[in-house]
C-alpha positions as CSV (number, residue, x, y, z in Angstrom):
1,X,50.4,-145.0,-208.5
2,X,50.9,-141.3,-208.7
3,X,53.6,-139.6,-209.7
4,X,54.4,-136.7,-208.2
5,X,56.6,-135.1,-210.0
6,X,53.8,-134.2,-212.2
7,X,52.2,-132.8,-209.0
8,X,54.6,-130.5,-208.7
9,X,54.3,-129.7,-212.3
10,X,50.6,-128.9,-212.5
11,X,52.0,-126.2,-209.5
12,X,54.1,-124.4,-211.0
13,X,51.6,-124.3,-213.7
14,X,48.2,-123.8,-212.0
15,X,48.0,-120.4,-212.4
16,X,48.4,-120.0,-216.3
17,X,46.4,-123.4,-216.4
18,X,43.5,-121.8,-214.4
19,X,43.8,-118.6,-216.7
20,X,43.6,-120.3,-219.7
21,X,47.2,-118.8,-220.9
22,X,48.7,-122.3,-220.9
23,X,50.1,-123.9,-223.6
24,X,47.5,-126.3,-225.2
25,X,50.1,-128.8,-225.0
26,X,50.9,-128.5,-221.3
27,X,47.2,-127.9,-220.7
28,X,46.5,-131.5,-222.5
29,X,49.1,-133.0,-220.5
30,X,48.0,-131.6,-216.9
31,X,44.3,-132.5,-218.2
32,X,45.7,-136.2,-218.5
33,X,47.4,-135.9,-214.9
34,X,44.2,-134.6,-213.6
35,X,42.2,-137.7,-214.6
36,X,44.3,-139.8,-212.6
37,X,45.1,-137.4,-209.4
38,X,42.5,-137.0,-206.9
39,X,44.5,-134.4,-204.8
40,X,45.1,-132.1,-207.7
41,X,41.9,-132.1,-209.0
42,X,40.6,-130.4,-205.4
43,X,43.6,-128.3,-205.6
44,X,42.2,-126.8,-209.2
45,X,38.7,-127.0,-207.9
46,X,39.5,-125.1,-204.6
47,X,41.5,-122.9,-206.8
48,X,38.8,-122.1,-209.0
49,X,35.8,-121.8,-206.3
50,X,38.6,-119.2,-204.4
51,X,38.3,-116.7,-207.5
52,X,35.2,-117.4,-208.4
53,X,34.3,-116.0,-204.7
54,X,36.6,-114.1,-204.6
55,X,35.0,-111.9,-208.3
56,X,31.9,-112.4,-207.1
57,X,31.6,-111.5,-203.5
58,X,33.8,-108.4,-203.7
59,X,32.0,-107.1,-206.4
60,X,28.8,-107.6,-204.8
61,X,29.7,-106.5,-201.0
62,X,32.9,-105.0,-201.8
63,X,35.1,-106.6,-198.9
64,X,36.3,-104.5,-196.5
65,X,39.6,-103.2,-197.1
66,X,41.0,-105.5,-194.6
67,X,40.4,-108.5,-195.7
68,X,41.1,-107.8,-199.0
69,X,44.9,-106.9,-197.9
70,X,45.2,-109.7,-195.9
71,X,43.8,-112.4,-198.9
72,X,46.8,-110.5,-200.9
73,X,49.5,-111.2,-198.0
74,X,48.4,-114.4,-197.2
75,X,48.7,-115.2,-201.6
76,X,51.8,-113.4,-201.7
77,X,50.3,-111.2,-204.5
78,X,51.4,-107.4,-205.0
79,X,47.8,-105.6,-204.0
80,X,49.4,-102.8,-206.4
81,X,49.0,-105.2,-209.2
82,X,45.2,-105.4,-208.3
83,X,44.2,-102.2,-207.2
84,X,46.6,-99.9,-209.8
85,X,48.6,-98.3,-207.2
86,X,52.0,-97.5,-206.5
């Protein structure tokens, strides 16, 4: 059975697990909660698939404007941080 407090945990960790900035510790441990959690292993995979389309596409087509402000609303991430504005 899973336990999904550890759900929670990989959350509040995905992003510096997905960077590679975790702790090797923590990453060993979420690696070990992977193994056994179907449901966060798609969350990683989507995860990963997301910026790796994300890199790829808007460097190749570079997405209109638009859509790039509404992919930073809808992830609640300051489009300063990306594009070096103030």
């Amino acid at each position: 059975m899973i336990d999904h407090k550890n759900c929670r945990f990989l959350i509040d960790s995905l992003s510096d697990y997905v960077d590679g900035t975790l702790d090797e510790t923590l990453c060993a441990e979420i690696d070990r909660h992977l193994a056994d959690c179907e449901d966060c292993r798609i969350v990683v995979d989507s995860l990963r698939k997301t910026i790796y389309l994300y890199h790829t596409t808007a460097q190749e087509t570079g997405a209109p404007q638009e859509v790039h402000k509404r992919l930073f609303h809808r992830l609640n991430l300051d489009e300063s941080l990306e594009t070096g504005s103030q």
